[in-house]
MARBA-3410 file (N, C-alpha, C, O; in Angstrom, 1 decimal):
198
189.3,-16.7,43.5,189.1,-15.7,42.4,189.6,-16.3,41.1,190.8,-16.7,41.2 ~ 189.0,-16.4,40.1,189.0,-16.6,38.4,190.2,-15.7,38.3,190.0,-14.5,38.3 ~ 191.3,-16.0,38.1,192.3,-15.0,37.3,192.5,-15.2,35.9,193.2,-14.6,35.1 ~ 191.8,-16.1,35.7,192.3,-16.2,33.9,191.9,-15.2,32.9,192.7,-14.9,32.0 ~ 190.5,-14.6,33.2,190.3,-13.2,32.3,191.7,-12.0,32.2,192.2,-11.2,31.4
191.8,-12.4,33.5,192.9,-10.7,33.6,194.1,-11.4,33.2,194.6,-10.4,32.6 ~ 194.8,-12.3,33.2,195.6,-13.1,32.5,195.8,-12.9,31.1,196.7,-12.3,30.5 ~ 194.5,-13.7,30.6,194.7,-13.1,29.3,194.6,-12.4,28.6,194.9,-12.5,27.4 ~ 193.9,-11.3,29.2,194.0,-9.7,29.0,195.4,-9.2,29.0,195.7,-8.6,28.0 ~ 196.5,-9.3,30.1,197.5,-9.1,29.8,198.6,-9.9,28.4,199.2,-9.3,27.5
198.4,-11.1,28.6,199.1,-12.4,27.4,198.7,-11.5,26.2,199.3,-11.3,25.2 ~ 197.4,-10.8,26.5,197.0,-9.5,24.9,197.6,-8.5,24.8,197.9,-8.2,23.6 ~ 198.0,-7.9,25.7,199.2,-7.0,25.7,200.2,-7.2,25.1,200.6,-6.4,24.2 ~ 201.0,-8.5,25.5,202.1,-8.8,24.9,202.2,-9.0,23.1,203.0,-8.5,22.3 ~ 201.1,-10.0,23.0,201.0,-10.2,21.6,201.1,-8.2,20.7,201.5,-8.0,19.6
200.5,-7.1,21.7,200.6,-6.3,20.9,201.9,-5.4,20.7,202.2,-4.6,19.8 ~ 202.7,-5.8,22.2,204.6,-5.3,22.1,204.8,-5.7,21.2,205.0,-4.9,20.3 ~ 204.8,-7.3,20.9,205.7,-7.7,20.1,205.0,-7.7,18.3,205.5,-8.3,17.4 ~ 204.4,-7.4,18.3,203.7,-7.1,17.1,204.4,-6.7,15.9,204.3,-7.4,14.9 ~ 205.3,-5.4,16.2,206.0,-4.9,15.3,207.9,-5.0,15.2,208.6,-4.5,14.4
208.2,-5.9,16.4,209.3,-6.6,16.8,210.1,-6.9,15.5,209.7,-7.9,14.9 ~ 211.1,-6.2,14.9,212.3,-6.6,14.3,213.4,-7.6,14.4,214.0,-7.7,15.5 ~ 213.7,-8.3,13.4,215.3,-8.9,13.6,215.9,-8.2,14.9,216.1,-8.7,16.0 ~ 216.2,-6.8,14.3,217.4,-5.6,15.2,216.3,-6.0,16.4,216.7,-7.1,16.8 ~ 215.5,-5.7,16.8,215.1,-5.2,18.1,215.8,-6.7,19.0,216.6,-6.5,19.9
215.5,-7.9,18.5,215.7,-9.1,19.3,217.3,-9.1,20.0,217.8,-10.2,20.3 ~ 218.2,-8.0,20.3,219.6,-7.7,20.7,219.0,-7.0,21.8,219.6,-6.9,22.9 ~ 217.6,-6.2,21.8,217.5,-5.1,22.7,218.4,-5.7,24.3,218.4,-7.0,24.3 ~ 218.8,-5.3,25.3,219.0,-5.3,26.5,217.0,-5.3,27.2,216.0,-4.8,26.8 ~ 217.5,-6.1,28.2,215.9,-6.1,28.6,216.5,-6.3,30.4,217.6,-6.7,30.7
215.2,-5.9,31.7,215.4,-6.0,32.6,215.9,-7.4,33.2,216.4,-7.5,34.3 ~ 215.8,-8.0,32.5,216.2,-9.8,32.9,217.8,-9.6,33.0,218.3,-9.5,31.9 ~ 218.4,-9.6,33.8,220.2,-9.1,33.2,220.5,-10.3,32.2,221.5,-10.3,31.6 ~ 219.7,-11.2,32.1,220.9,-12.4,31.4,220.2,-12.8,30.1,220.4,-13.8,29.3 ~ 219.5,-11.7,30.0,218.3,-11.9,28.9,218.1,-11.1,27.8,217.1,-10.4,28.0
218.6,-10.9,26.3,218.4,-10.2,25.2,216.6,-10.1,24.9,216.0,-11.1,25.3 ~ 215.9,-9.3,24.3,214.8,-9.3,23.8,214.8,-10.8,23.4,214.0,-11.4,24.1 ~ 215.2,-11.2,22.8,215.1,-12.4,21.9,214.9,-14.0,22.8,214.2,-15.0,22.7 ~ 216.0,-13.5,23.9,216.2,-14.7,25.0,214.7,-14.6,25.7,214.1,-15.7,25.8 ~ 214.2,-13.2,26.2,213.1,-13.2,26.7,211.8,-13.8,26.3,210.9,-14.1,27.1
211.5,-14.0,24.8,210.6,-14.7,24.1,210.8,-15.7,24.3,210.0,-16.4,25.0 ~ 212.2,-16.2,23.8,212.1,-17.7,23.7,211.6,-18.2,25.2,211.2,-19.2,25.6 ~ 211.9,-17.3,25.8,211.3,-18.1,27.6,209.6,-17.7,28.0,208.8,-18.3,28.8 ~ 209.4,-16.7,27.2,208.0,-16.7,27.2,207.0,-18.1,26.2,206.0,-18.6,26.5 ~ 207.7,-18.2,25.2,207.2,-18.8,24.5,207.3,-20.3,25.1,206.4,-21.1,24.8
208.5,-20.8,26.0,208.5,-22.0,26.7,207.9,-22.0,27.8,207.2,-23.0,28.0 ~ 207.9,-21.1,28.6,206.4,-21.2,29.6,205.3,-21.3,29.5,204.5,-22.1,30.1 ~ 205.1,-20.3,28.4,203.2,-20.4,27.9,203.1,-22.1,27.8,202.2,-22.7,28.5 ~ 204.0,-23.1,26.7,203.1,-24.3,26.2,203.9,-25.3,27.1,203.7,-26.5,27.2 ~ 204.9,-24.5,27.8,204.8,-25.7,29.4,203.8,-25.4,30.1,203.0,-26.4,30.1
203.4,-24.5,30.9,202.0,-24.3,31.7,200.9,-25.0,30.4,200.4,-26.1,30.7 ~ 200.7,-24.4,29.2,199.7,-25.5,28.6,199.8,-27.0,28.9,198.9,-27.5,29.5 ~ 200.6,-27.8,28.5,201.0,-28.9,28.5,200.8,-29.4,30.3,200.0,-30.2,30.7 ~ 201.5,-28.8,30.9,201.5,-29.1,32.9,199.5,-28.7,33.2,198.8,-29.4,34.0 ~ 198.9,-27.6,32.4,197.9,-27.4,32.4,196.7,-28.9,31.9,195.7,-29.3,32.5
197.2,-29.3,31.0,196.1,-30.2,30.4,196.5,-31.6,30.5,196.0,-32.5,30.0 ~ 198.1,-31.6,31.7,198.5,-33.6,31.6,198.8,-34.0,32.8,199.0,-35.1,33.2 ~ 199.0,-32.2,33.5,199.4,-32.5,35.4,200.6,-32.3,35.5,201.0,-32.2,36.7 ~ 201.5,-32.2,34.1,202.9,-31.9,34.5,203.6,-31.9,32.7,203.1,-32.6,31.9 ~ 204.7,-31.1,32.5,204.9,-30.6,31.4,206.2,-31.1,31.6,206.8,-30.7,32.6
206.8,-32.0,30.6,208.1,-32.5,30.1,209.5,-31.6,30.0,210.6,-31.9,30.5 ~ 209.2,-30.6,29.4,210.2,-30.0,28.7,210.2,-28.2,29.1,209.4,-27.6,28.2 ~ 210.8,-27.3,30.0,210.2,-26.2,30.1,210.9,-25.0,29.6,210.9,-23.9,30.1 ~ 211.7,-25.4,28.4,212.6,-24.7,28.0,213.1,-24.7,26.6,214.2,-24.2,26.2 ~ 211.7,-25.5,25.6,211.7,-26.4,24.3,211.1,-25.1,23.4,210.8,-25.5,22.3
210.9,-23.6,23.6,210.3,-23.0,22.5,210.9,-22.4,21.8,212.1,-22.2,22.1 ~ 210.5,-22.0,20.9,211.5,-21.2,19.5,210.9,-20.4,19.2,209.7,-20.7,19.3 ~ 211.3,-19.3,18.6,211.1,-18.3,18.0,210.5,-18.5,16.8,209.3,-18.1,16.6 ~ 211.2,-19.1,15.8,211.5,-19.8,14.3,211.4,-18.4,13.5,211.6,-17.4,14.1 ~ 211.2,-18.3,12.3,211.7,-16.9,11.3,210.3,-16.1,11.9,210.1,-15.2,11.1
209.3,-16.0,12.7,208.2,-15.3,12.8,208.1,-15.2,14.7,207.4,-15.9,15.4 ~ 208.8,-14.4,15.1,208.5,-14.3,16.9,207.4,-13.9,17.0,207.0,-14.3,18.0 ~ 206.6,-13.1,16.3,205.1,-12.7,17.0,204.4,-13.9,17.0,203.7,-14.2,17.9 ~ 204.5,-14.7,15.7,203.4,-15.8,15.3,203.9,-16.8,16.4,202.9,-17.3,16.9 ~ 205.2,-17.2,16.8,205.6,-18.1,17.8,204.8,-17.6,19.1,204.1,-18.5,19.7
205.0,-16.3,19.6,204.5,-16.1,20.7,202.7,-16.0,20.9,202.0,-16.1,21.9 ~ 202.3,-15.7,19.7,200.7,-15.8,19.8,200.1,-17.2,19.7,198.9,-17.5,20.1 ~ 201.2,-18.1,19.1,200.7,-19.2,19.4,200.6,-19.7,20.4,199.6,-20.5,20.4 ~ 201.4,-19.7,21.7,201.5,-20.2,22.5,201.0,-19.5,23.3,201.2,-20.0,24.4 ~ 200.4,-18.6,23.4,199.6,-18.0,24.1,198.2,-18.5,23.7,197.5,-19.0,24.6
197.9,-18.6,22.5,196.7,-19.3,22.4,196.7,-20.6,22.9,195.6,-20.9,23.2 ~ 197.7,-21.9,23.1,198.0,-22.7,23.4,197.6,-22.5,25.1,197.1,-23.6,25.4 ~ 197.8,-21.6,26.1,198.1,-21.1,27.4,196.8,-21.2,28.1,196.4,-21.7,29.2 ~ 196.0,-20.1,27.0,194.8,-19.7,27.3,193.8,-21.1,27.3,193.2,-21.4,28.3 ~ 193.9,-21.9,26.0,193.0,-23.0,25.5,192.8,-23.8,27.1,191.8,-24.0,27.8
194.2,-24.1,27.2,194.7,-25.1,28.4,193.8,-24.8,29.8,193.0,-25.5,30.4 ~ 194.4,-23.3,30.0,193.2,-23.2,31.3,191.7,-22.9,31.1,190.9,-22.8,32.0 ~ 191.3,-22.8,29.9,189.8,-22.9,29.7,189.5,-23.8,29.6,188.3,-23.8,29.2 ~ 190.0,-25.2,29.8,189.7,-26.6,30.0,188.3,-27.1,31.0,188.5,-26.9,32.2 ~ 187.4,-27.6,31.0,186.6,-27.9,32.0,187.5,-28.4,33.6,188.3,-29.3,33.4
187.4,-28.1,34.4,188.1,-28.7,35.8,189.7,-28.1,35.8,190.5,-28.8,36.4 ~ 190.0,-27.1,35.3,191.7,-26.5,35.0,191.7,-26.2,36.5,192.5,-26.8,37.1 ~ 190.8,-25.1,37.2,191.0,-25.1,38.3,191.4,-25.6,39.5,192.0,-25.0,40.4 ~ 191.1,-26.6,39.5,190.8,-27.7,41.0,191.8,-28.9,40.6,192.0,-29.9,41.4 ~ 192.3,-28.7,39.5,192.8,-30.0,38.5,194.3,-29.8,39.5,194.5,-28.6,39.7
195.3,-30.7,40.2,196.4,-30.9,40.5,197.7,-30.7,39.2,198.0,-31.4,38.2 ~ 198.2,-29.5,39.7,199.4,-29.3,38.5,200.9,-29.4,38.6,201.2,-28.6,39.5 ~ 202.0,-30.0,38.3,202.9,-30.0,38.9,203.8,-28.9,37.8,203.7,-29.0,36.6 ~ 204.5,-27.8,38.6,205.1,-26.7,37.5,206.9,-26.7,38.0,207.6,-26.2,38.9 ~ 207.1,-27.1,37.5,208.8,-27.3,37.3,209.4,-28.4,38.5,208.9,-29.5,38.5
210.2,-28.2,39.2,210.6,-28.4,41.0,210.0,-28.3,41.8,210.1,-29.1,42.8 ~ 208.5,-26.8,41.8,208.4,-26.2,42.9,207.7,-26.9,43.4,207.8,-27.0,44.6 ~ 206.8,-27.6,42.6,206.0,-28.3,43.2,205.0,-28.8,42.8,205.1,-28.8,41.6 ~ 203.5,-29.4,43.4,202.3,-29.4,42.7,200.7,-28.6,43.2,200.1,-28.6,44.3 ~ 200.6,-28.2,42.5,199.4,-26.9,42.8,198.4,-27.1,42.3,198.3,-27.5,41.1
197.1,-27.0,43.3,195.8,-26.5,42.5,195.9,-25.6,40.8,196.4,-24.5,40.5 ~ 195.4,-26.2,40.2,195.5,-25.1,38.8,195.0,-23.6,39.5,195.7,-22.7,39.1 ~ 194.1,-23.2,40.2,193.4,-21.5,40.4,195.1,-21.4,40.9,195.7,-20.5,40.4 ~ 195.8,-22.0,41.6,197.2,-21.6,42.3,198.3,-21.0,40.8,198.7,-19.8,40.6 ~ 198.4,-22.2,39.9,198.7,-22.2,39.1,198.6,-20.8,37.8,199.5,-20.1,37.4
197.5,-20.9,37.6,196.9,-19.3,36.9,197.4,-18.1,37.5,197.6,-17.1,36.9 ~ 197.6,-18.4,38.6,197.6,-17.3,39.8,199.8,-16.6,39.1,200.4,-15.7,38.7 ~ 200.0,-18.3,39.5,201.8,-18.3,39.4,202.3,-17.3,37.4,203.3,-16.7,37.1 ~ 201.3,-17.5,36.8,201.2,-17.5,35.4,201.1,-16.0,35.0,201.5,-15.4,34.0 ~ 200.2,-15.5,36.1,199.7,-14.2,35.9,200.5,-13.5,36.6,200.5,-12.3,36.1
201.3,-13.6,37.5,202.5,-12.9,37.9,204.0,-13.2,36.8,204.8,-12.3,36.7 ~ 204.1,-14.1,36.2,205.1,-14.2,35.2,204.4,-13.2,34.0,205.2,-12.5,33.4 ~ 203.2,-13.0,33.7,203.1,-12.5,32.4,202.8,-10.8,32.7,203.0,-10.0,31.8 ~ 202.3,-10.4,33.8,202.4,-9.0,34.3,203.8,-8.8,34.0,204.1,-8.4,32.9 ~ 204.7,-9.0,34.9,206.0,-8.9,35.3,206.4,-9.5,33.5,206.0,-8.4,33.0
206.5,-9.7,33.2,207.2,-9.7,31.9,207.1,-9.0,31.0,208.1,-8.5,30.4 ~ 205.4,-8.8,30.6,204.7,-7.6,30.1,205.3,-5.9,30.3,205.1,-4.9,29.7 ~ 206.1,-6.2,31.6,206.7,-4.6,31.8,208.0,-5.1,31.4,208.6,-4.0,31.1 ~ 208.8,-6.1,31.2,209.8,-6.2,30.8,210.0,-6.2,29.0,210.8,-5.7,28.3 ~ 209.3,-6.7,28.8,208.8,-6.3,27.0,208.5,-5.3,26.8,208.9,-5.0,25.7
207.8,-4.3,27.4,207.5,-2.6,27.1,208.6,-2.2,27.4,209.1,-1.5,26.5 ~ 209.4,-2.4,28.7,210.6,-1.4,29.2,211.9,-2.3,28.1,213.0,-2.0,28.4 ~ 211.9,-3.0,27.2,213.1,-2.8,26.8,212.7,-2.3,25.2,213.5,-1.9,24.3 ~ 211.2,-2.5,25.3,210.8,-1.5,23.5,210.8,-0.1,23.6,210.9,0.7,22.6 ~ 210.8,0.4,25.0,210.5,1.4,24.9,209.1,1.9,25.2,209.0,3.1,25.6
208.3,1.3,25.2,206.7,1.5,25.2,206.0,1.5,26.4,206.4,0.8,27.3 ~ 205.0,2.3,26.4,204.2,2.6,27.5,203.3,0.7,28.3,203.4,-0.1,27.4 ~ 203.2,0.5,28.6,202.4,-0.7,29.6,201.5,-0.3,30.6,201.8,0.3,31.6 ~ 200.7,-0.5,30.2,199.5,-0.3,31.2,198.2,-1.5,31.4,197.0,-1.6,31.0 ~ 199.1,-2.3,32.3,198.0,-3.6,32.3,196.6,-3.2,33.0,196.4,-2.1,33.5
195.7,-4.5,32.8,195.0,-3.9,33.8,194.5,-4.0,35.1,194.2,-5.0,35.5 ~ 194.4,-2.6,36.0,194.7,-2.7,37.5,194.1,-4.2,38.2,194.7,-4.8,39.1 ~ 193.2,-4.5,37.9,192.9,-5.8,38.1,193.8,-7.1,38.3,194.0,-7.8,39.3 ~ 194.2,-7.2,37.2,196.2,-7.9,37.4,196.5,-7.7,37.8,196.8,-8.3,38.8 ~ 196.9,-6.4,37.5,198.3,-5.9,39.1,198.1,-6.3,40.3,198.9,-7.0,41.0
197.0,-5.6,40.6,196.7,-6.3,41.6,196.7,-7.9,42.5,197.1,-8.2,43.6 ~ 196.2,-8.6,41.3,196.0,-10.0,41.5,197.4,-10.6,42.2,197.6,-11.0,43.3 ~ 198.7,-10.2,40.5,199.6,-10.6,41.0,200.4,-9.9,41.8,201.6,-10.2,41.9 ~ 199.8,-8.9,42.4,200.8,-8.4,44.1,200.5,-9.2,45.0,201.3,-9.8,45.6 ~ 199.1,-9.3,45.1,198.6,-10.1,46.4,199.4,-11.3,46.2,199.8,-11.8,47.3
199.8,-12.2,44.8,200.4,-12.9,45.1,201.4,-13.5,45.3,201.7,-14.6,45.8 ~ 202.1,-12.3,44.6,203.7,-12.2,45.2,204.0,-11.8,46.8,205.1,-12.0,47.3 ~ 203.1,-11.1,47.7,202.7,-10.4,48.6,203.2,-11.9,49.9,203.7,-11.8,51.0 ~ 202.7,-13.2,49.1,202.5,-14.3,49.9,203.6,-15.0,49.3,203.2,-16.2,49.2 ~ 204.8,-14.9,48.8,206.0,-15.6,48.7,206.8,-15.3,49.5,207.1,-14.1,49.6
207.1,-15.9,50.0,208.6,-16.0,51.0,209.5,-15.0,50.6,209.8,-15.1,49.4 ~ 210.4,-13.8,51.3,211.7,-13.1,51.0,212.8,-14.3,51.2,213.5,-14.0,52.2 ~ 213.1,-15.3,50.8,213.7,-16.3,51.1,215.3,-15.7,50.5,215.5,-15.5,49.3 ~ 216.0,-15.5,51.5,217.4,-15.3,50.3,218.1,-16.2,49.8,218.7,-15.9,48.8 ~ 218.2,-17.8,50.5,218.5,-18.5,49.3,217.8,-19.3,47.9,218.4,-20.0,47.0
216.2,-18.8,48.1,216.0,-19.3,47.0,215.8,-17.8,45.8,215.1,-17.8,44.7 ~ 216.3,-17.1,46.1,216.7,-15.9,44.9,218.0,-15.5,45.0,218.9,-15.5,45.9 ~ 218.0,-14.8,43.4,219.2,-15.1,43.1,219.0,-15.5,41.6,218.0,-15.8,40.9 ~ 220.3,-15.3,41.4,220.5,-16.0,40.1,219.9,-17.4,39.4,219.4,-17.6,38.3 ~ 220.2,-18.5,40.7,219.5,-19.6,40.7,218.2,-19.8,40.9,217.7,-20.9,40.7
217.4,-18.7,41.6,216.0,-18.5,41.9,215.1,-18.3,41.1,215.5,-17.6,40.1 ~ 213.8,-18.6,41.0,212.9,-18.0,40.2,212.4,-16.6,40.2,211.6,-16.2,39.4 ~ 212.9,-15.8,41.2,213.1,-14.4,41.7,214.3,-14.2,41.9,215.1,-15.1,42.3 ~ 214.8,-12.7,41.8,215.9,-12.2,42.0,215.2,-11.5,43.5,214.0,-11.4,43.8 ~ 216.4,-11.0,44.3,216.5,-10.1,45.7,215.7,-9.4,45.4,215.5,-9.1,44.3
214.8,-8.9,46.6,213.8,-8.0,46.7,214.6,-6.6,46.1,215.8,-6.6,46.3 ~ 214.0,-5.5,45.4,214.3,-4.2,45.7,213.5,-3.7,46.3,212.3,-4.1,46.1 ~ 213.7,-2.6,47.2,212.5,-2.1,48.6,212.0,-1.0,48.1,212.7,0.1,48.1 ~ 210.8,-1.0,47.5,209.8,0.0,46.8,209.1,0.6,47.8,208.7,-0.1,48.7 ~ 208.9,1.9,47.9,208.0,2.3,49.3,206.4,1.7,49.2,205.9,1.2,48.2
205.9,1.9,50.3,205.0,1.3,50.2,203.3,1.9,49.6,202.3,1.3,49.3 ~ 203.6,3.3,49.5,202.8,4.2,48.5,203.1,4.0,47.3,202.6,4.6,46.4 ~ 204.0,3.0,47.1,204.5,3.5,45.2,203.0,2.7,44.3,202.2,1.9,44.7 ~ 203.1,3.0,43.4,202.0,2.4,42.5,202.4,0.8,42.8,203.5,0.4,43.0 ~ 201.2,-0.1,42.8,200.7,-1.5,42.8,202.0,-2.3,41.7,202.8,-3.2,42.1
202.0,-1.7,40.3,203.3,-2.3,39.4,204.2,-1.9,39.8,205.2,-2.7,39.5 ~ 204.6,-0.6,40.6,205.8,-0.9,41.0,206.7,-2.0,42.2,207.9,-2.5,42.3 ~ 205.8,-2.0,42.7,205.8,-2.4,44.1,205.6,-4.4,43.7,206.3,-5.3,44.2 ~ 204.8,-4.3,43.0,205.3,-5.7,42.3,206.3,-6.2,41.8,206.6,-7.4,42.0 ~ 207.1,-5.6,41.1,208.3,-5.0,40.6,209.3,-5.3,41.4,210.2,-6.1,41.2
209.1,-4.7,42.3,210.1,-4.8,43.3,210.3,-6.1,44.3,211.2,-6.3,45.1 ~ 209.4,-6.6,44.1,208.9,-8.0,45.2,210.1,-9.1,43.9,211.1,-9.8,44.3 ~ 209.8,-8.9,42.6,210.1,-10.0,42.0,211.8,-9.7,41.6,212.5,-10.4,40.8 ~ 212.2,-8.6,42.3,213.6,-8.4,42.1,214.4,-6.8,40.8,215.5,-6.2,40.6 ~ 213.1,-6.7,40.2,213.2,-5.6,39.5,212.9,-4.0,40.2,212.1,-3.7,41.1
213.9,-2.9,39.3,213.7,-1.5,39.6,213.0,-1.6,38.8,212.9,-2.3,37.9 ~ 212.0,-0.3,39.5,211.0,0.2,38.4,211.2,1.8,37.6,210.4,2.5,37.0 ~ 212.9,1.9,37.8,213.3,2.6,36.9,214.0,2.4,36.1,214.7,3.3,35.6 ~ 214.2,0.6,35.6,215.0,0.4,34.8,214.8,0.9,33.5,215.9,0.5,32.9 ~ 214.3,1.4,32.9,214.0,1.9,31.5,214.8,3.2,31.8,216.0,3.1,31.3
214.5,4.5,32.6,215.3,5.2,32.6,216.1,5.3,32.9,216.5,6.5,32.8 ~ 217.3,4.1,33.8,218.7,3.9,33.9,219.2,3.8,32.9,220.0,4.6,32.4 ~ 218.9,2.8,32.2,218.7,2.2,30.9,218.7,3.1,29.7,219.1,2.7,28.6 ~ 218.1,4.4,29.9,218.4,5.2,28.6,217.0,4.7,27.5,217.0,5.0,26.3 ~ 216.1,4.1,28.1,215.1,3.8,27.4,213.7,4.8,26.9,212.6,4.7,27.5
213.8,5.5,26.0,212.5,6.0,26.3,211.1,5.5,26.0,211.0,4.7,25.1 ~ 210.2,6.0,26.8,208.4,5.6,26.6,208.1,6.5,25.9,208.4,7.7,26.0 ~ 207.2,5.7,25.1,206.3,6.0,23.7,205.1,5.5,24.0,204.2,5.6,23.1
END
């Protein structure tokens, strides 16, 4: 399955949280425990143009090189256009990608890994603005099924992990939550949190 439409359907969402993003807001607390609003860009912004870069050379240098600079929306839309460009490449699919440690992947694998970071994030940028998120079920989907096929490994989550500990979502709960929970997040952190939706 093509995941890049629904991909960057979401990567659209985000550009629209952060749209109206303040100085003040970049302190917010966000679900990432180690992560201010501000921290969470700059890691969004370094994934997007490492997956670009690992997207269009087979493997990306630096995965941790982005900046905000005085304009965070314009930083993060760029590199989202940067993200998108990369896997609309002729052969991005089938193309051999290597993405950090983990390994080297099919690019369709790759997209796949990309679209679970930007769902899952996308509710972490709404839940620390405050704001409603409503990707679309199509994503969610996509990236359950593919978190669905990662290992509950306990030592590779954690703090040091690219996932935190499962939290145990029932198995009726909505598709985002239950995603949610796979990648280590409550899906009532906003309302622990004192956050409200708008």
């Amino acid at each position: 399955m093509d995941l890049r439409q629904p991909n960057r359907a979401v990567l659209h969402l985000h550009e629209q949280l952060v749209a109206t993003v303040s100085t003040a807001d970049l302190e917010r607390p966000t679900p990432c425990a180690e992560w201010n609003l501000g921290a969470l860009l700059q890691h969004l912004i370094s994934e997007n143009h490492a997956f670009a870069e690992a997207a269009t050379h087979g493997a990306a240098a630096d995965w941790d090189g982005g900046s905000l600079g005085d304009d965070p929306h314009r930083a993060l839309a760029d590199s989202i256009a940067a993200v998108t460009s990369a896997f609309d490449r002729e052969g991005m699919l089938e193309r051999e990608v290597a993405i950090r440690d983990f390994g080297t992947f099919p690019g369709s694998t790759v997209v796949g890994m990309h679209l679970v970071d930007s769902v899952v994030h996308g509710w972490d940028l709404a839940s620390a603005l405050g704001r409603r998120y409503e990707p679309e079920p199509e994503a969610v989907r996509a990236a359950l099924r593919f978190m669905e096929s990662v290992p509950d490994d306990p030592e590779g989550r954690g703090p040091d992990g690219p996932f935190d500990k499962v939290v145990p979502v029932p198995q009726d709960a909505p598709p985002l939550h239950r995603l949610l929970g796979l990648t280590g997040r409550s899906p009532d952190w906003a309302a622990k949190a004192g956050t409200a939706t708008r």
